[in-house]
mmCIF file of the C-alpha atoms, coordinates in Angstrom:
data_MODEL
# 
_entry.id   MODEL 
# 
loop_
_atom_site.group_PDB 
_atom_site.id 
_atom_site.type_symbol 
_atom_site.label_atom_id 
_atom_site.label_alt_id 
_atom_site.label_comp_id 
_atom_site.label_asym_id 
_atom_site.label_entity_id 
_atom_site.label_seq_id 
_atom_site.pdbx_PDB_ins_code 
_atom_site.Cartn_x 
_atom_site.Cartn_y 
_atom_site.Cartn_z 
_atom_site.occupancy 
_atom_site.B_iso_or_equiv 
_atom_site.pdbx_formal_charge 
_atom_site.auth_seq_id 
_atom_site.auth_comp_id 
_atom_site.auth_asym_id 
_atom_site.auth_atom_id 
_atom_site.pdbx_PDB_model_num 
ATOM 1   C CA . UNK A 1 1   ? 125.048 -193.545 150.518 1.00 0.00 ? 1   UNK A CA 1 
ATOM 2   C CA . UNK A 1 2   ? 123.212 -191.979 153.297 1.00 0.00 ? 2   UNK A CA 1 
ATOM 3   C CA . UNK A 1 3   ? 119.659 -190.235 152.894 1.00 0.00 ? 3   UNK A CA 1 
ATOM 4   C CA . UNK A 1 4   ? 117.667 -187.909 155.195 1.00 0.00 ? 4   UNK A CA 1 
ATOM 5   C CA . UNK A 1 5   ? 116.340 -190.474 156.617 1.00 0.00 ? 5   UNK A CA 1 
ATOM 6   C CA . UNK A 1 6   ? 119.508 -192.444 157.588 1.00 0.00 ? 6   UNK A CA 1 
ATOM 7   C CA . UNK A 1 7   ? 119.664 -189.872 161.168 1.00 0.00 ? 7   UNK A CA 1 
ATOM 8   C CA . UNK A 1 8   ? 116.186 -190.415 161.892 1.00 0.00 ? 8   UNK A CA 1 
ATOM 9   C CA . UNK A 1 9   ? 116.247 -194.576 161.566 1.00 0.00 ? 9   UNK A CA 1 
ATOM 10  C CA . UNK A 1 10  ? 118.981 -194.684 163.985 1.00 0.00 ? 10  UNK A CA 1 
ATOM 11  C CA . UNK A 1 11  ? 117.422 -192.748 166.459 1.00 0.00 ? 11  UNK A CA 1 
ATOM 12  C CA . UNK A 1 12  ? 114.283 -194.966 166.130 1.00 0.00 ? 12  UNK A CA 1 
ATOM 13  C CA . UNK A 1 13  ? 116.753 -197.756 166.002 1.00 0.00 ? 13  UNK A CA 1 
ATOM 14  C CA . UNK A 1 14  ? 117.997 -197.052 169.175 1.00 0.00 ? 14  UNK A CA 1 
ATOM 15  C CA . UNK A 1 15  ? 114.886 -196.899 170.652 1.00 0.00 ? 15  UNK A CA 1 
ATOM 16  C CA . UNK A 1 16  ? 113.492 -199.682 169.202 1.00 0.00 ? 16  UNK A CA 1 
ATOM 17  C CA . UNK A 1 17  ? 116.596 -201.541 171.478 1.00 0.00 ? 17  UNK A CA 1 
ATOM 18  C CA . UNK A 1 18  ? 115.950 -199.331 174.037 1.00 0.00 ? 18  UNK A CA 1 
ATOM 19  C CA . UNK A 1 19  ? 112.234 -200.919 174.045 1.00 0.00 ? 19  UNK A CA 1 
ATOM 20  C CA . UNK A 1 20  ? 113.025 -204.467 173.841 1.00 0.00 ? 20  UNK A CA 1 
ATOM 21  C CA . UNK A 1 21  ? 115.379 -203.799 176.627 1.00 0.00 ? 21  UNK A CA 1 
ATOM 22  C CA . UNK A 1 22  ? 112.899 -203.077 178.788 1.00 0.00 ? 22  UNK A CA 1 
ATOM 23  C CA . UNK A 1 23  ? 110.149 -205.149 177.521 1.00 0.00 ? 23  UNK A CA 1 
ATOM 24  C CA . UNK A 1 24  ? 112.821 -208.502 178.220 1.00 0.00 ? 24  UNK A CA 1 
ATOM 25  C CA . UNK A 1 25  ? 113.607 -206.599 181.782 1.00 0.00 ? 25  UNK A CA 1 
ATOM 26  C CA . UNK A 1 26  ? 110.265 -206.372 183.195 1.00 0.00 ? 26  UNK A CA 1 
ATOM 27  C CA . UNK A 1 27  ? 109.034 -209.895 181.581 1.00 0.00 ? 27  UNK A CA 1 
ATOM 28  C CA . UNK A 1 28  ? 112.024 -211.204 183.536 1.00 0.00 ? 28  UNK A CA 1 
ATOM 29  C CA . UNK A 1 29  ? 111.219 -208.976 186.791 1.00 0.00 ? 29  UNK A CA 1 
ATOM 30  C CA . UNK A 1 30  ? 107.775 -210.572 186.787 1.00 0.00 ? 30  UNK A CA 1 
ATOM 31  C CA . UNK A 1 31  ? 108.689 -214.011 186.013 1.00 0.00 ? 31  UNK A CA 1 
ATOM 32  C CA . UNK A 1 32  ? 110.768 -213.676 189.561 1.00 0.00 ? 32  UNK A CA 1 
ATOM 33  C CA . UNK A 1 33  ? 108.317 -211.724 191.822 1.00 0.00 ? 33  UNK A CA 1 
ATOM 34  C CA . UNK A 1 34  ? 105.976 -213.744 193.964 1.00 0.00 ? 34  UNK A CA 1 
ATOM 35  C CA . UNK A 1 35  ? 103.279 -210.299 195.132 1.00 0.00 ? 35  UNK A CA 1 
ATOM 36  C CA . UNK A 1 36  ? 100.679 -210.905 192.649 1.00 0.00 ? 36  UNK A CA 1 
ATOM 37  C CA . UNK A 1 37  ? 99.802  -206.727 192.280 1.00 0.00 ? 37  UNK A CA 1 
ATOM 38  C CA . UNK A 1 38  ? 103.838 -206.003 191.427 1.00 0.00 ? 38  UNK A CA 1 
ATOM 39  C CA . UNK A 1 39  ? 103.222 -209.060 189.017 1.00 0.00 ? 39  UNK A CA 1 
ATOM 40  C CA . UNK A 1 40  ? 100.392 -208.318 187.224 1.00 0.00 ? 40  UNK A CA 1 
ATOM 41  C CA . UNK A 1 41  ? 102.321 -204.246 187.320 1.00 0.00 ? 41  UNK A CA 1 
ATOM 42  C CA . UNK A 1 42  ? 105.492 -205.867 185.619 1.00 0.00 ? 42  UNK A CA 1 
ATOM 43  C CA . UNK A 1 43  ? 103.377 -207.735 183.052 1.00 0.00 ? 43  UNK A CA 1 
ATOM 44  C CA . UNK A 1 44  ? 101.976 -204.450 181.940 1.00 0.00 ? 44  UNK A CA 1 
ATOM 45  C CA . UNK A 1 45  ? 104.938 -202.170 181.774 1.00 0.00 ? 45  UNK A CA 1 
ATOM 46  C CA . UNK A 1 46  ? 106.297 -205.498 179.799 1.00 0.00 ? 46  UNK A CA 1 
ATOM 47  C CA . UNK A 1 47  ? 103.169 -205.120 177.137 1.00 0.00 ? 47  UNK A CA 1 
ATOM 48  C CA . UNK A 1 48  ? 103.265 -201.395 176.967 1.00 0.00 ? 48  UNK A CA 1 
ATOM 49  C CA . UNK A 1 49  ? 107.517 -201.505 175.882 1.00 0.00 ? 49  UNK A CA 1 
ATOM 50  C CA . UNK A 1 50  ? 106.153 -204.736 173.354 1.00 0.00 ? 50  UNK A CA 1 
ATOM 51  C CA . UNK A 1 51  ? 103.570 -201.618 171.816 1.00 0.00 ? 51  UNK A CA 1 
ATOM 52  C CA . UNK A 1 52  ? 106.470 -199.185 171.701 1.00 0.00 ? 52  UNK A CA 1 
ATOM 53  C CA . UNK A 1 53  ? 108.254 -201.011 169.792 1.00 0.00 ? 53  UNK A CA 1 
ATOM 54  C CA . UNK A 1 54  ? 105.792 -201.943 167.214 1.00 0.00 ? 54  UNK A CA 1 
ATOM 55  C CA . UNK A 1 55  ? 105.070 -198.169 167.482 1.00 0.00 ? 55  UNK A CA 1 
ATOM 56  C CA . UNK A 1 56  ? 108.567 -197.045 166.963 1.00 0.00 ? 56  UNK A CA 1 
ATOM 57  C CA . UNK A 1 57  ? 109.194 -199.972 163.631 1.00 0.00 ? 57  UNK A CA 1 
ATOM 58  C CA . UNK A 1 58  ? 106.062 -199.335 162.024 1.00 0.00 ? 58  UNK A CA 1 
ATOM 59  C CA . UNK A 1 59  ? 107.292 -195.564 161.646 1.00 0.00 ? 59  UNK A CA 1 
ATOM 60  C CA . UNK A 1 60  ? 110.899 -196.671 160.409 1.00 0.00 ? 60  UNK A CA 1 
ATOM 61  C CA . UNK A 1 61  ? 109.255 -198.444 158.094 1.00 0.00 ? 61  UNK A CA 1 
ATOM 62  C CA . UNK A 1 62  ? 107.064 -195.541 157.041 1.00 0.00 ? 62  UNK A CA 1 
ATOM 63  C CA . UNK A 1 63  ? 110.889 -194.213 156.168 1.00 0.00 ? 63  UNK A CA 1 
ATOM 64  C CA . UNK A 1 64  ? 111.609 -196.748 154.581 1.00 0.00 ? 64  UNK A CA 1 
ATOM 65  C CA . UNK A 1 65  ? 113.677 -198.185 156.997 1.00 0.00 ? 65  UNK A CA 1 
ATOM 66  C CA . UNK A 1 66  ? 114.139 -201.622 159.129 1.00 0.00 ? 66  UNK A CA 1 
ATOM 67  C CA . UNK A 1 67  ? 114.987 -202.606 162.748 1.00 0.00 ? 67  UNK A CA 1 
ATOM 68  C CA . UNK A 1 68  ? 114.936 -205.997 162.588 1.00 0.00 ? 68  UNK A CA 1 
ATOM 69  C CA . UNK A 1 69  ? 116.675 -207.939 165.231 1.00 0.00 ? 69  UNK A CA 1 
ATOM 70  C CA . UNK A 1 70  ? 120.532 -208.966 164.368 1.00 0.00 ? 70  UNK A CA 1 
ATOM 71  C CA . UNK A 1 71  ? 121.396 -212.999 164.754 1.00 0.00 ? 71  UNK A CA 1 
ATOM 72  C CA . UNK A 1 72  ? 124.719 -212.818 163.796 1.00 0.00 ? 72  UNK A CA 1 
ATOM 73  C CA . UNK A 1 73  ? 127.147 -213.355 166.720 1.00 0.00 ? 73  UNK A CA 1 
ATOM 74  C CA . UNK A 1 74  ? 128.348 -209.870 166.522 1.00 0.00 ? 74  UNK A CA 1 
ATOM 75  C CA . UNK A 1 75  ? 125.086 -208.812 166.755 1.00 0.00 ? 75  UNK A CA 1 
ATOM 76  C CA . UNK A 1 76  ? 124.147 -210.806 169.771 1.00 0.00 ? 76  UNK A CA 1 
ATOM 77  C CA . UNK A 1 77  ? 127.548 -209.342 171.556 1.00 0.00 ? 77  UNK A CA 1 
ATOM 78  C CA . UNK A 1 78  ? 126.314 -206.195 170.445 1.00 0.00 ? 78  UNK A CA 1 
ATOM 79  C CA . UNK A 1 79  ? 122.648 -206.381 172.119 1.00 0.00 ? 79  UNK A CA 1 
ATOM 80  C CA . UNK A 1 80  ? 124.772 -207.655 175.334 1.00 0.00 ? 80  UNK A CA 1 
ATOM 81  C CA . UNK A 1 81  ? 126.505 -205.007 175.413 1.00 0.00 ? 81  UNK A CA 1 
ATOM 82  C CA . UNK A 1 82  ? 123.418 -202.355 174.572 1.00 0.00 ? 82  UNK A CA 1 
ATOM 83  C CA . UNK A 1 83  ? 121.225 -204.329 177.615 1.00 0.00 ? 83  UNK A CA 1 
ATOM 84  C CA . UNK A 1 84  ? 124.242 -203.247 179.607 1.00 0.00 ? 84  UNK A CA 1 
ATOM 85  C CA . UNK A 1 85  ? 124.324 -200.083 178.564 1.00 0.00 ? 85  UNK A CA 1 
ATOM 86  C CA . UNK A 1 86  ? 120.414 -199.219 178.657 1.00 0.00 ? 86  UNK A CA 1 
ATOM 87  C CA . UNK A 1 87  ? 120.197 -200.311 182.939 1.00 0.00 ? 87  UNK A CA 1 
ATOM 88  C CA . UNK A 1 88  ? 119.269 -204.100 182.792 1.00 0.00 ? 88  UNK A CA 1 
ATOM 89  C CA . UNK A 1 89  ? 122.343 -205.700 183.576 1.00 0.00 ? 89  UNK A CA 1 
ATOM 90  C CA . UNK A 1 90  ? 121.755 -205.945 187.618 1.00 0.00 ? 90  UNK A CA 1 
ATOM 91  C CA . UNK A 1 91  ? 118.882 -207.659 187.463 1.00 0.00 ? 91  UNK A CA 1 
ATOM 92  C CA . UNK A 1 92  ? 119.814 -210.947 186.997 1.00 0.00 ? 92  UNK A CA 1 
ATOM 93  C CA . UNK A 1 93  ? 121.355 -210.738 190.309 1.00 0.00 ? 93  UNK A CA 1 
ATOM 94  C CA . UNK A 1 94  ? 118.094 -209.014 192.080 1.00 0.00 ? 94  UNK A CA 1 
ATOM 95  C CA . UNK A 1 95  ? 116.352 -212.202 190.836 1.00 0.00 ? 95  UNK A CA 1 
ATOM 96  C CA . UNK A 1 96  ? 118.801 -214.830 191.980 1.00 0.00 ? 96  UNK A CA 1 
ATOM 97  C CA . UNK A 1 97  ? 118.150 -213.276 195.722 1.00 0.00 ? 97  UNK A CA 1 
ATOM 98  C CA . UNK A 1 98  ? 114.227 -213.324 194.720 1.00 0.00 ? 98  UNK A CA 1 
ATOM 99  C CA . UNK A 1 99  ? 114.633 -209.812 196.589 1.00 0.00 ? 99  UNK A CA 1 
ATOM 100 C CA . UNK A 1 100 ? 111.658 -207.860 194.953 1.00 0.00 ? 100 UNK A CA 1 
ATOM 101 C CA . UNK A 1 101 ? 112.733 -204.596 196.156 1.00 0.00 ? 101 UNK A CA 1 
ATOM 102 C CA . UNK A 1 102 ? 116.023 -204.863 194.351 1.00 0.00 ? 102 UNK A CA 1 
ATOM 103 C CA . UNK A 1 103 ? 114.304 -206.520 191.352 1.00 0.00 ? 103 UNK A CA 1 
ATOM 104 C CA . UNK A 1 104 ? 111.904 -203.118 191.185 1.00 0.00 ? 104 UNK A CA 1 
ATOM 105 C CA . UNK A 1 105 ? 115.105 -200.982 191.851 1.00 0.00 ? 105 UNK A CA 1 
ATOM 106 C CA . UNK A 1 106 ? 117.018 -202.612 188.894 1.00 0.00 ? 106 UNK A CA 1 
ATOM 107 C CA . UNK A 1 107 ? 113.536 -201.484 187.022 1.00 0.00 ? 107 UNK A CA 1 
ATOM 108 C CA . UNK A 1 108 ? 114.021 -198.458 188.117 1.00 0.00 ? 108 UNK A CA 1 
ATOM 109 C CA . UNK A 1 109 ? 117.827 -198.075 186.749 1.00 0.00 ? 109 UNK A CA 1 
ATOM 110 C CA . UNK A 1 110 ? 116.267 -199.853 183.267 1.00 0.00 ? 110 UNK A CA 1 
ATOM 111 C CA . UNK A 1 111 ? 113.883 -196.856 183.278 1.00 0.00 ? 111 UNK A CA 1 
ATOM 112 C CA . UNK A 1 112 ? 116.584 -194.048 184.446 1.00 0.00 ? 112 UNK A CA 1 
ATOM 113 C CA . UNK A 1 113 ? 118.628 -195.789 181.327 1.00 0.00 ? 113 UNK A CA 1 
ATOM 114 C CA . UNK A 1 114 ? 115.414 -195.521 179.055 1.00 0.00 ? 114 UNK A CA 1 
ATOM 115 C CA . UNK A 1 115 ? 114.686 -191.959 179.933 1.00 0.00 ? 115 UNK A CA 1 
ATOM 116 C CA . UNK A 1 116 ? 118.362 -190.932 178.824 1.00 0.00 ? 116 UNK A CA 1 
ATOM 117 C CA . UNK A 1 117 ? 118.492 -192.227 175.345 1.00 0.00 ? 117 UNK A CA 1 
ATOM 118 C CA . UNK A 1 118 ? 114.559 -190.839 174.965 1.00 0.00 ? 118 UNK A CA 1 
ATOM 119 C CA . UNK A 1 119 ? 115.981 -187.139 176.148 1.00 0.00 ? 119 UNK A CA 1 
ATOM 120 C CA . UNK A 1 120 ? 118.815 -187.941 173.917 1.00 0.00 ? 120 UNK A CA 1 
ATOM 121 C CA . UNK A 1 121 ? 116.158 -188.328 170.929 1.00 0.00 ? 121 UNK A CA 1 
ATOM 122 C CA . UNK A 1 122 ? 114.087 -185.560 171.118 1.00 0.00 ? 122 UNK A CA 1 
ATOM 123 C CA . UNK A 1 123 ? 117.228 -183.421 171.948 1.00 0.00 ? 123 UNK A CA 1 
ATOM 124 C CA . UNK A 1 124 ? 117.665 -183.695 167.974 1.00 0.00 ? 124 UNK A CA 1 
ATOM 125 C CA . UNK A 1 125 ? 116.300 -180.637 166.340 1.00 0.00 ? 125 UNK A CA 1 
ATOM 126 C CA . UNK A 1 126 ? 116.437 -182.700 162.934 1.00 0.00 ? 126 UNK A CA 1 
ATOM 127 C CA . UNK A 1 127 ? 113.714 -184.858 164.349 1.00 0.00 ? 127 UNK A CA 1 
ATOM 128 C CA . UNK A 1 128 ? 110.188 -184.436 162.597 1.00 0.00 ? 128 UNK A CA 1 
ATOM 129 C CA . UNK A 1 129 ? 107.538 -183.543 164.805 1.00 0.00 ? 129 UNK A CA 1 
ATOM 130 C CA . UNK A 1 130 ? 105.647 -186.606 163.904 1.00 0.00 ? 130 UNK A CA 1 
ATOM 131 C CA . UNK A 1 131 ? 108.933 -188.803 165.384 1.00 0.00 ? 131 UNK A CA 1 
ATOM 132 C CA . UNK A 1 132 ? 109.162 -186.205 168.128 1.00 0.00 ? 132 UNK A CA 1 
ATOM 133 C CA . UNK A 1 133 ? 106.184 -186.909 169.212 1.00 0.00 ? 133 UNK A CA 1 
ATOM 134 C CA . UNK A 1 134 ? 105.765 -190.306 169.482 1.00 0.00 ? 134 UNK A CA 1 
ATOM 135 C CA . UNK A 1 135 ? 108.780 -190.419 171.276 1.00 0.00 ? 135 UNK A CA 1 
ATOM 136 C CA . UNK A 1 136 ? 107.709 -187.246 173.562 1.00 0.00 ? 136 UNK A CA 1 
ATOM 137 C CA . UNK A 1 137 ? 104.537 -189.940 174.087 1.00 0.00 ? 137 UNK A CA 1 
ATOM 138 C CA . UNK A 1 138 ? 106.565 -192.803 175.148 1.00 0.00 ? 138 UNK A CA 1 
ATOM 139 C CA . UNK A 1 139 ? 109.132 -190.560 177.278 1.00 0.00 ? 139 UNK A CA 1 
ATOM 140 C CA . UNK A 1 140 ? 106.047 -189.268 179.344 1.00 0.00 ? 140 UNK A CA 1 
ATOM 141 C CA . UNK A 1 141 ? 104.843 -193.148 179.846 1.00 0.00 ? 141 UNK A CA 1 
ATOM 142 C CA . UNK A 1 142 ? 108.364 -194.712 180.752 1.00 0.00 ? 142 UNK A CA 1 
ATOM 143 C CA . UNK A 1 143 ? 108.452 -191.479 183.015 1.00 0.00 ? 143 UNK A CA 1 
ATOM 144 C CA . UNK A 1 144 ? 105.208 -192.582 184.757 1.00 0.00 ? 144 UNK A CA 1 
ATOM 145 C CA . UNK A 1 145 ? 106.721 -196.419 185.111 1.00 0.00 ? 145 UNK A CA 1 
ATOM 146 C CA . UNK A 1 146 ? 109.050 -195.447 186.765 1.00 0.00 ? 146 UNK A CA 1 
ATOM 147 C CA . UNK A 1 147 ? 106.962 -193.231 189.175 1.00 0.00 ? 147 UNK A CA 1 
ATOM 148 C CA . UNK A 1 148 ? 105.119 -196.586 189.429 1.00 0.00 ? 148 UNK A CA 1 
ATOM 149 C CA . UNK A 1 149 ? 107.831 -198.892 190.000 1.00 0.00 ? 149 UNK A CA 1 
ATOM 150 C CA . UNK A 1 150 ? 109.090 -196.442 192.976 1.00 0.00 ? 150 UNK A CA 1 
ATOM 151 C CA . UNK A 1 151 ? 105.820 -196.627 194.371 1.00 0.00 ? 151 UNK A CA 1 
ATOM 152 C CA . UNK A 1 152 ? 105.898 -200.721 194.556 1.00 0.00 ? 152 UNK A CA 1 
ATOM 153 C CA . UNK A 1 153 ? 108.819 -200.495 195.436 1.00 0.00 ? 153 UNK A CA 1 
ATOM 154 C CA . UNK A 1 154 ? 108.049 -198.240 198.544 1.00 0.00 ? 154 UNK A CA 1 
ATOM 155 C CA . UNK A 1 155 ? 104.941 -200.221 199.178 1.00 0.00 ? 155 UNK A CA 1 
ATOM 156 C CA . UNK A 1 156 ? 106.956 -203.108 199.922 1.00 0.00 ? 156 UNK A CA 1 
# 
């Protein structure tokens, strides 16, 4: 049976993917960089997609909701598949050439990725406006990330 809330969980839902995504993506990107200032960057864009997400739960549980991590094998095909999806998937090739300018552009891409399923969110009218605007909060930061992330990159 599906409630009101049922729309709004799998938006979060998404998101909540979207966030670990990116969290795994830049603790993986710093774990592979050897310039201590893109390090120390990665490490913090890594912390702030670790706060989203507890941001993003703690409201699906408000709605009585959960978005706790699948184990089943389907599930972990599934998240495969989603890191695809959301922009990661490159970057375990930008690490094996320890090339941090294509480890920062595959950032980049994970952010692009991020930015289109956040526009995708708030794109539904349905939304409340206390959902809208934490995600409208975390849209603007991912958007400034990336502006980051280019600028490393460029500094390079």
């Amino acid at each position: 049976m599906n409630t009101p809330n049922d729309k709004i969980l799998d938006t979060l839902n998404d998101l909540v993917e979207t966030a670990r995504d990116g969290r795994k993506g830049y603790e993986t990107a710093a774990g592979a960089v050897d310039n201590p200032r893109v390090k120390s960057e990665l490490e913090r864009l890594a912390q702030q997609r670790a706060s989203f997400v507890s941001e993003l739960e703690s409201k699906a549980q408000q709605l009585g909701g959960s978005t706790s991590n699948t184990t089943t094998v389907e599930g972990i095909a599934m998240e495969a598949a989603g890191a695809v999806h959301r922009g990661w998937i490159n970057l375990k090739s930008a690490i094996n050439g320890h090339d941090s300018k294509a480890i920062l552009s595959e950032c980049e891409n994970g952010d692009e990725a991020a930015l289109k399923a956040y526009n995708n969110a708030l794109n539904d009218t349905a939304l409340p406006m206390d959902v809208k605007n934490i995600i409208q909060k975390q849209q603007q930061e991912i958007q400034t990330a990336k502006q980051t992330i280019t600028s490393l990159k460029n500094g390079i």
